[in-house]
PLY file of the C-alpha trace (Angstrom):
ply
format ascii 1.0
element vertex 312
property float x
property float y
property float z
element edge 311
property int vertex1
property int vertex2
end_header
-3.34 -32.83 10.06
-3.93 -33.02 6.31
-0.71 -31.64 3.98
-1.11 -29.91 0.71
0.90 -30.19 -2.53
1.82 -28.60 -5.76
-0.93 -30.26 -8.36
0.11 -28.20 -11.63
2.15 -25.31 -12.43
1.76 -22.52 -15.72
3.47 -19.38 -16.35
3.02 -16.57 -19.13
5.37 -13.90 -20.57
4.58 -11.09 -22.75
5.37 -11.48 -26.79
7.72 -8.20 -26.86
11.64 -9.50 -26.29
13.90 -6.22 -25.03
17.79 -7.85 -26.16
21.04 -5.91 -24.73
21.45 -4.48 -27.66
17.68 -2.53 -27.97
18.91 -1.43 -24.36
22.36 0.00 -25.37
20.30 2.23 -27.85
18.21 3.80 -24.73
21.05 3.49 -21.85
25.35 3.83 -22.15
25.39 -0.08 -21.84
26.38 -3.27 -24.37
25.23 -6.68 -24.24
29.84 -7.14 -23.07
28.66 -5.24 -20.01
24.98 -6.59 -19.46
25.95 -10.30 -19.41
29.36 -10.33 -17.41
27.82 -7.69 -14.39
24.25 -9.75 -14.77
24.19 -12.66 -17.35
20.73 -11.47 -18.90
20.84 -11.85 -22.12
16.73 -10.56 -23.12
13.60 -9.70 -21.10
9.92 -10.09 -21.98
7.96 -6.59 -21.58
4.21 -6.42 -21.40
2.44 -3.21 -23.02
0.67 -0.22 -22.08
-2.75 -2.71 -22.64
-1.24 -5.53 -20.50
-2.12 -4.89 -16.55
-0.77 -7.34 -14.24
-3.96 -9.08 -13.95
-3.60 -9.79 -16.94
-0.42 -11.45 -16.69
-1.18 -13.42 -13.54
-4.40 -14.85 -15.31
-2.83 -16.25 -18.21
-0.43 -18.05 -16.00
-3.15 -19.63 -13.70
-5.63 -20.27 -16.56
-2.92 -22.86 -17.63
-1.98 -23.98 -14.45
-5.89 -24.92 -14.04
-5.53 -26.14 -17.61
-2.55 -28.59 -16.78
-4.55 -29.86 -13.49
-7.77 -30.56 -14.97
-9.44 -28.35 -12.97
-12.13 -25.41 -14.01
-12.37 -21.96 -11.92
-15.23 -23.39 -9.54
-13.14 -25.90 -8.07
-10.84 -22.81 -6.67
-11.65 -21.49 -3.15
-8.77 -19.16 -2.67
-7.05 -17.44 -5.00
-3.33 -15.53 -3.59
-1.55 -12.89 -6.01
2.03 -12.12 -5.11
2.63 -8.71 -6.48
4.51 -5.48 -5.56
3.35 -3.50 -9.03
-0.11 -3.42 -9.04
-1.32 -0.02 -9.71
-4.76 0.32 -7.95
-5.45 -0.66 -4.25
-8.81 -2.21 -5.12
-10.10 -3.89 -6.33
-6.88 -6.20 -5.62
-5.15 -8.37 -8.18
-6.63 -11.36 -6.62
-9.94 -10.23 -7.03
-9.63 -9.21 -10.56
-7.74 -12.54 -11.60
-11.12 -14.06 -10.63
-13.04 -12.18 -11.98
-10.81 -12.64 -15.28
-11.26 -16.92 -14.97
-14.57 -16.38 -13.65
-14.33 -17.77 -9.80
-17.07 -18.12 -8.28
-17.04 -16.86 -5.12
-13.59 -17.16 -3.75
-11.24 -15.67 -0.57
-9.12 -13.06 -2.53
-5.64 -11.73 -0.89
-2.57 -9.79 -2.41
0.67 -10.46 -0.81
3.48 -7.93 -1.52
6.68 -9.30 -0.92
8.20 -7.98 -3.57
10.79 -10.73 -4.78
9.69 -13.29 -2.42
6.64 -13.09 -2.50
5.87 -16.71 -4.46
7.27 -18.43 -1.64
5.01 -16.25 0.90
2.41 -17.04 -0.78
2.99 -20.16 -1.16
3.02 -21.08 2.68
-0.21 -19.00 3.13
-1.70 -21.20 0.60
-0.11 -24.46 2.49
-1.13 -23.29 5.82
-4.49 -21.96 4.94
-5.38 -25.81 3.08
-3.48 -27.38 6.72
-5.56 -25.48 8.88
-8.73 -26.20 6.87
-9.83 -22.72 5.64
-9.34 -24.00 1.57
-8.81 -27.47 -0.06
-7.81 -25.96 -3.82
-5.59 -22.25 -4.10
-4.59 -20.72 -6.63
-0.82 -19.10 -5.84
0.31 -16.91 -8.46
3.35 -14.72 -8.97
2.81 -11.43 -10.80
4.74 -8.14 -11.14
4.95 -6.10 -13.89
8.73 -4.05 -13.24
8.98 -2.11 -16.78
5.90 -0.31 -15.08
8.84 0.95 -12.18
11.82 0.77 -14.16
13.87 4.17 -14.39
15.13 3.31 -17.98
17.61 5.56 -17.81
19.40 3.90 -14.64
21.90 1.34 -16.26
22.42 0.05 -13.28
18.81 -1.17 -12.83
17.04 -1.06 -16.06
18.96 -3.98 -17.60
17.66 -6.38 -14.72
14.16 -5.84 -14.83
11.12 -7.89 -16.93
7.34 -8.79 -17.11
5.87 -12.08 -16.81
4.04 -14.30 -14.20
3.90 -18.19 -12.87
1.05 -19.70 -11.13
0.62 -22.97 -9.21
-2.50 -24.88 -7.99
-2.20 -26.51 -4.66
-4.78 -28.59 -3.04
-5.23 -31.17 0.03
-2.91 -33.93 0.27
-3.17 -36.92 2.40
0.81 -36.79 2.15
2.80 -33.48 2.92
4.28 -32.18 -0.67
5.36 -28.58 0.13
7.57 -28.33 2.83
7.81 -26.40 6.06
8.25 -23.28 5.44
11.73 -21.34 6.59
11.15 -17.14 6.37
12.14 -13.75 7.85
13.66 -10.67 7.06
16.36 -8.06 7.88
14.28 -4.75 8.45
16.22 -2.17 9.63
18.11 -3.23 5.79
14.89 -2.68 3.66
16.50 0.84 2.16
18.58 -2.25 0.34
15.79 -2.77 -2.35
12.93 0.22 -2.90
9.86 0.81 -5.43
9.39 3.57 -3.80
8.00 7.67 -5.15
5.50 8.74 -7.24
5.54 7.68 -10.20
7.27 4.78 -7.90
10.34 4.00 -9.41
12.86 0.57 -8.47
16.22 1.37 -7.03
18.95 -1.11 -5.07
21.97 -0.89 -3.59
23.67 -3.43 -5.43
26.80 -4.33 -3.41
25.00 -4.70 -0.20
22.45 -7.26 -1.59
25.08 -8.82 -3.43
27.06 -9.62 -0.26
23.66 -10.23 1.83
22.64 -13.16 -1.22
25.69 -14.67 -1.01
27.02 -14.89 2.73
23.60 -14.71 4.59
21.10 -16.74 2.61
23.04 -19.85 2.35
22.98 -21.74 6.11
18.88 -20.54 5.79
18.40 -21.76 2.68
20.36 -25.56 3.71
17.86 -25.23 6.76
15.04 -25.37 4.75
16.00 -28.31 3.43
16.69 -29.76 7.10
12.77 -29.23 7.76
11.91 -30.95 4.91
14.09 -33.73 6.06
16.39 -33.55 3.37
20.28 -32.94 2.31
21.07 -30.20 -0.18
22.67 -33.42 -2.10
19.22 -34.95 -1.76
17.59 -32.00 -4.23
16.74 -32.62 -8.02
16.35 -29.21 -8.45
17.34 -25.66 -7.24
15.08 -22.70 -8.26
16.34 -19.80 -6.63
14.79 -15.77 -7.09
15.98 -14.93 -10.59
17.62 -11.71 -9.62
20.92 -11.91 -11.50
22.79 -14.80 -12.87
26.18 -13.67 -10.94
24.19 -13.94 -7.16
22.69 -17.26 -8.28
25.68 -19.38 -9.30
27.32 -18.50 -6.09
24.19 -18.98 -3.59
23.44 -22.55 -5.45
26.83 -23.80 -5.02
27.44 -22.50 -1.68
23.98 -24.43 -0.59
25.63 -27.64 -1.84
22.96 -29.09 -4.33
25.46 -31.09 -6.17
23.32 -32.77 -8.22
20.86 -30.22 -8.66
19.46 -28.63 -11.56
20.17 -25.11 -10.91
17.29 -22.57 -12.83
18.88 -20.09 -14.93
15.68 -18.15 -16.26
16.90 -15.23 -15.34
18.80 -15.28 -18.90
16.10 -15.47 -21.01
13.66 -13.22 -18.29
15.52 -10.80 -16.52
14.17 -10.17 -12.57
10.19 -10.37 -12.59
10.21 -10.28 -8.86
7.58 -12.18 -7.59
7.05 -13.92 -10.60
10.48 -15.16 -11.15
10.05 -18.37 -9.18
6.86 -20.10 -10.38
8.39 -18.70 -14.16
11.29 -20.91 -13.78
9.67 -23.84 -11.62
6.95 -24.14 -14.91
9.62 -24.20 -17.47
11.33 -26.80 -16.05
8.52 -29.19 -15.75
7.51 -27.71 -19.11
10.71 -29.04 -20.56
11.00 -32.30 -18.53
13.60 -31.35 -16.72
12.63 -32.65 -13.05
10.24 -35.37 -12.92
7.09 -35.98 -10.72
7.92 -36.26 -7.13
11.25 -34.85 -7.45
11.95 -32.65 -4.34
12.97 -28.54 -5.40
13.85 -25.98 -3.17
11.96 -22.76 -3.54
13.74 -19.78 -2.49
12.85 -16.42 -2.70
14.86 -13.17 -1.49
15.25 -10.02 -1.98
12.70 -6.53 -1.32
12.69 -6.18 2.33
15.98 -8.22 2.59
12.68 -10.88 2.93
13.37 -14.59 2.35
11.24 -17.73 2.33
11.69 -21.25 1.56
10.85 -24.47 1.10
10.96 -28.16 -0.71
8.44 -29.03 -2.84
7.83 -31.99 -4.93
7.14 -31.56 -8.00
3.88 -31.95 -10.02
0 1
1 2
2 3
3 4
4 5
5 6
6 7
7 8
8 9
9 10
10 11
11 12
12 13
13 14
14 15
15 16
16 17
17 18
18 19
19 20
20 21
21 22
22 23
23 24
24 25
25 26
26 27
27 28
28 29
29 30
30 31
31 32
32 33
33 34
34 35
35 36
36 37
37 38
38 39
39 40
40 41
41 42
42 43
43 44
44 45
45 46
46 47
47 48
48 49
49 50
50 51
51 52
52 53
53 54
54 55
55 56
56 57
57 58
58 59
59 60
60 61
61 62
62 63
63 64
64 65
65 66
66 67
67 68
68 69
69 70
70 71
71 72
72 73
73 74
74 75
75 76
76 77
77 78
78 79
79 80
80 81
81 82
82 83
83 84
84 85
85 86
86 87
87 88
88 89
89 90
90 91
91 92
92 93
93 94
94 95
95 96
96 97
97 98
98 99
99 100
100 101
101 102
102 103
103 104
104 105
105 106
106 107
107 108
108 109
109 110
110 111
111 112
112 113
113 114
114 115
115 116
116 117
117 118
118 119
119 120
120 121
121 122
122 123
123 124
124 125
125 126
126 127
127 128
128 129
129 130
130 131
131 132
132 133
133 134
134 135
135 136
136 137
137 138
138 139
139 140
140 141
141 142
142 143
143 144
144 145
145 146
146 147
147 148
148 149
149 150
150 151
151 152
152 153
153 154
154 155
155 156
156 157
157 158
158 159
159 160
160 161
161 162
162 163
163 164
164 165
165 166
166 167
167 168
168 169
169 170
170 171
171 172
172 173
173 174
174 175
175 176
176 177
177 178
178 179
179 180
180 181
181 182
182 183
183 184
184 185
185 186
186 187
187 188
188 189
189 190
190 191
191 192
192 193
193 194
194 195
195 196
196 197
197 198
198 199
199 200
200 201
201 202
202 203
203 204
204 205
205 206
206 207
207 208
208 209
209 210
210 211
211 212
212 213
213 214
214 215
215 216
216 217
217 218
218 219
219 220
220 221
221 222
222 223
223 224
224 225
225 226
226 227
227 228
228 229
229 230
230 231
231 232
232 233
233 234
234 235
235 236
236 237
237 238
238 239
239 240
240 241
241 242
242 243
243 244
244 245
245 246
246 247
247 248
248 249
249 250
250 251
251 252
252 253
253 254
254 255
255 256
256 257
257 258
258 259
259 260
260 261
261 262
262 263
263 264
264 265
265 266
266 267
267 268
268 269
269 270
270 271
271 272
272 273
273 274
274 275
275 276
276 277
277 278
278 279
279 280
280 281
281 282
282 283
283 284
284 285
285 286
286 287
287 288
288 289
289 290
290 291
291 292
292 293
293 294
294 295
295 296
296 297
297 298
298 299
299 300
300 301
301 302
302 303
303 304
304 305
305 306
306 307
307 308
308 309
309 310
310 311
């Protein structure tokens, strides 16, 4: 059986930067009360002209870019998205359209916040099992379209932005097995749910989930990659909220991780959160080619999936 790996990564955020203190004119917050509940300190929003298909294509078009590869050499193309507007065509199809694809499988997965990592398997599997030798996996969502800006509780979190990664055939296995599941009978946890659909969470109860469930899974993904948590160069972890990511990271024991803090600078852009912070670190040289990084994506549907990857 042939493996796949990670060839090149991009991501893309919009040019409008929301700060804590543009918020505390729309909401009863401060940028005191935003960083010490959350640590976010801004959050990119895309405009009323910026569809997620949009997003996702700038993100792939220089993950392509950074692999020397043009649109005709993709053969699948997977969108991870829970904010697309329109049923169809899908974001997939419309990414290709936007990069000009030939004639490629197109698929959606909503998994809302881990939905990278979902996809990412798919992708793995699909190349594994011989239905694609070069996919597109791309992490989209668009939250300011679902935020209820005046919920303090919820509007601070959320931001705009997507990551993208090319995998392809690999004589040598670079993305791990994948470890996933979810708690359904807890999916009231997390909700974009109504019409117009709105986000809502119950804070506390993912809080507590993040922190005391996720940790033994997450060290077992490493174990099927055949690695220790000490072994990892890198952590990147869902980008939900800086005070559930310290914790989780620590409690996985990647000592000598790097541990992504994106969610800083980009507040929680759901599905795209994970390929966002994977690209900037290789952007900035931060892990080096080959290093092994755990993936990990949680959250919507109490849903989590991970896995080791080495990077591009």
């Amino acid at each position: 059986m042939i493996g796949s790996r990670i060839v090149a990564v991009g991501h893309y955020q919009p040019a409008k930067v929301l700060t804590n203190e543009d918020l505390a004119g729309l909401v009863d917050t401060s940028d005191e009360w935003i960083r010490s509940r959350v640590g976010i300190r801004t959050r990119h929003i895309a405009g009323p002209d910026e569809p997620v298909d949009e997003l996702a294509a700038h993100a792939a078009a220089k993950a392509l870019a950074a692999a020397g590869l043009v649109p005709g050499d993709i053969d699948l193309v997977l969108v991870a998205t829970s904010t697309a507007v329109d049923r169809s065509p899908n974001m997939a199809a419309r990414v290709a359209a936007r990069l000009g694809i030939p004639s490629p499988a197109v698929m959606d997965l909503n998994v809302v916040c881990a939905g990278f990592t979902h996809a990412l398997a798919t992708a793995d599997h699909a190349v594994r099992a011989g239905g694609a030798t070069r996919v597109l996996v791309i992490g989209a969502d668009k939250m300011s379209d679902v935020a209820d800006w005046t919920d303090r509780t919820t509007c601070v979190l959320v931001g705009d932005g997507a990551g993208a990664a090319v995998v392809e055939a690999s004589e040598e296995a670079g993305i791990g097995p994948v470890l996933w599941g979810s708690v359904p009978e807890m999916g009231h946890a997390v909700r974009i749910e109504g019409t117009p659909s709105r986000f809502a969470q119950e804070g506390q109860s993912v809080y507590r989930w993040a922190t005391t469930q996720l940790p033994p899974i997450a060290r077992k993904a490493c174990e099927r990659a055949g690695l220790e948590p000490e072994d990892l160069a890198a952590v990147v972890l869902h980008q939900a909220n800086l005070r559930i990511i310290e914790p989780l990271a620590e409690k996985i024991g990647a000592v000598n991780a790097v541990v992504a803090r994106d969610v800083a600078e980009s507040g929680n852009t759901s599905a795209a959160s994970i390929p966002l912070a994977f690209s900037k670190l290789v952007e900035r040289g931060e892990i080096s080619t080959g290093d092994p990084v755990l993936l990990f994506g949680f959250g919507g549907n109490l849903s989590y999936a991970g896995q080791v990857v080495r990077c591009p």
